[in-house]
C-alpha positions in Angstrom: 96.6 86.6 108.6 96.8 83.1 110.3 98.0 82.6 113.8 99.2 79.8 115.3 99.6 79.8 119.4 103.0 77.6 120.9 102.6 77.2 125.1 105.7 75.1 126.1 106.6 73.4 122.9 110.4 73.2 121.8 109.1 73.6 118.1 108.3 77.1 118.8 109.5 79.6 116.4 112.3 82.3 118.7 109.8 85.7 119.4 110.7 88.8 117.3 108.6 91.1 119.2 106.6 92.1 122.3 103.7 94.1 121.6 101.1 95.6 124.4 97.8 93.6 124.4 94.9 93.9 126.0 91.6 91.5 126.5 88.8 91.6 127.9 85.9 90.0 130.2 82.5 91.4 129.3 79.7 89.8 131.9 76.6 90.0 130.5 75.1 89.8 134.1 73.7 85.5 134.3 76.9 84.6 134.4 78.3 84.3 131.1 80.8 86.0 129.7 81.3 87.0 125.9 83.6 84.7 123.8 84.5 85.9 119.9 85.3 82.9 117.5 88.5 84.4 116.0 88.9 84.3 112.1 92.8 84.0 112.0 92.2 80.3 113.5 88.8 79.7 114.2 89.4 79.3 118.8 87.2 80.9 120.6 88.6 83.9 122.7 87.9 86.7 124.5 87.9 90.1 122.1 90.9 92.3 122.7 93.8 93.2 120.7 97.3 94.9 120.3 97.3 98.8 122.1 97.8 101.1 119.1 100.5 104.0 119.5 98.6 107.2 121.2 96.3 105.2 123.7 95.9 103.7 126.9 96.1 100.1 127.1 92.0 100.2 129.1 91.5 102.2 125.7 92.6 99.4 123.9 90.2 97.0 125.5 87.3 99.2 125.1 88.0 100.4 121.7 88.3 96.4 120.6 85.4 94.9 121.8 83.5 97.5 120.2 85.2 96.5 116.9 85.2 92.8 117.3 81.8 92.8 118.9 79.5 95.8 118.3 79.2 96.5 122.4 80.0 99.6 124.4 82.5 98.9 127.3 83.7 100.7 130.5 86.4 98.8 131.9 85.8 98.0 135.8 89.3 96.6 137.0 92.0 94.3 135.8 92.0 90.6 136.1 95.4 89.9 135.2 98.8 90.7 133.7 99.9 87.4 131.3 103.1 87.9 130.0 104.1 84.3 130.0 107.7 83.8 127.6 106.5 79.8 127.1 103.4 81.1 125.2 104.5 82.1 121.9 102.2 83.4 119.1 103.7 83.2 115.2 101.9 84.7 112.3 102.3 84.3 109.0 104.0 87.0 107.8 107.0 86.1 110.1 106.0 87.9 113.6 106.8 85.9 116.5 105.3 87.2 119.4 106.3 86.5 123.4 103.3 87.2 124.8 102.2 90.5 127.1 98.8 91.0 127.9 96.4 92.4 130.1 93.1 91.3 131.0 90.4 93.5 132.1 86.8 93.0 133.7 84.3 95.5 131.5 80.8 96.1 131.8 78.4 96.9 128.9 77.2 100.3 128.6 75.4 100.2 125.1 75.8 99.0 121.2 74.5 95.4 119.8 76.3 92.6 119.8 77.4 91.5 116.2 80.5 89.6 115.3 82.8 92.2 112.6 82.7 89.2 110.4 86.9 90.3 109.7 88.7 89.6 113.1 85.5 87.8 114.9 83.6 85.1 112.7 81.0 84.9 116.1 80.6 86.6 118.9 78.3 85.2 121.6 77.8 85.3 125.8 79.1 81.9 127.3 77.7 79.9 130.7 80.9 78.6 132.5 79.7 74.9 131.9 79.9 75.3 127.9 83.5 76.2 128.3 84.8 72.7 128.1 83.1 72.2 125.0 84.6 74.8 122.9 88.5 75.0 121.6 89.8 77.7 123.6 93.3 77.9 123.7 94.3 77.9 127.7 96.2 80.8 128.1 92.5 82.6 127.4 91.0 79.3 130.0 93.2 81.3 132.7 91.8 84.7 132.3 88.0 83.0 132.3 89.1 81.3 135.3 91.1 84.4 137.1 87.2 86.1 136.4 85.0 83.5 137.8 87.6 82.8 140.8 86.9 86.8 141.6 90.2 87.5 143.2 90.7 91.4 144.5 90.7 94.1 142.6 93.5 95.6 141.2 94.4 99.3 140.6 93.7 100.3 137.1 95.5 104.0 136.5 
């Protein structure tokens, strides 16, 4: 299903929904972090993904890397809440969604890193200097910079 992502632009199709999302930052410990090149429009982004009914939005995280990516995550603390109402993501099937997401920091506990080839057509660990050089749309630029600025923790319950 194609995506298309609207920050600030009057053109934007009016949101139908709001729908739980969760991404996350996954450190590979040199100082890169793990970017997914997404199939729905080809941006690079970090993995993550709506929460499905019965789990906990952490869950969520966890349970979508390992689908978009192959790796095992624990999650470590959360990064930010983006629920910005200027960023609106439209779908082709007619969803409109405001955006509501939360980012979390994660740490690798196991599994191989391999893109799903449905939702992820790549899947590789970043240096913050490449950044620049890739299309990434900049609502996911803030969570990469939230990470690298290492503000407090927040409580995760």
């Amino acid at each position: 299903m194609a995506r298309t992502d609207y920050y600030s632009d009057p053109r934007a199709p009016k949101p139908n929904s709001i729908v739980p999302a969760a991404t996350a930052i996954v450190p590979d410990g040199e100082g890169r972090v793990l970017l997914i090149r997404r199939s729905d429009n080809g941006r690079w982004a970090l993995p993550g993904g709506q929460m499905d009914i019965g789990e906990h939005l952490a869950g969520s995280a966890v349970r979508e890397v390992k689908e978009e990516t192959g790796l095992d995550v624990e999650v470590v603390k959360i990064i930010g809440i983006y629920t910005d109402p200027r960023h609106v993501i439209a779908y082709d099937d007619g969803e409109v969604r405001q955006q509501f997401a939360v980012c979390f920091e994660t740490r690798v506990t196991g599994g191989s890193l391999l893109a799903d080839g449905s939702e992820a057509r790549d899947a590789r660990f970043v240096a913050a200097e490449e950044l620049d050089g890739l299309n990434i749309h900049s609502s996911i630029r803030l969570r990469i910079a939230h990470y690298f600025q290492n503000k407090p923790t927040a409580h995760i319950g």
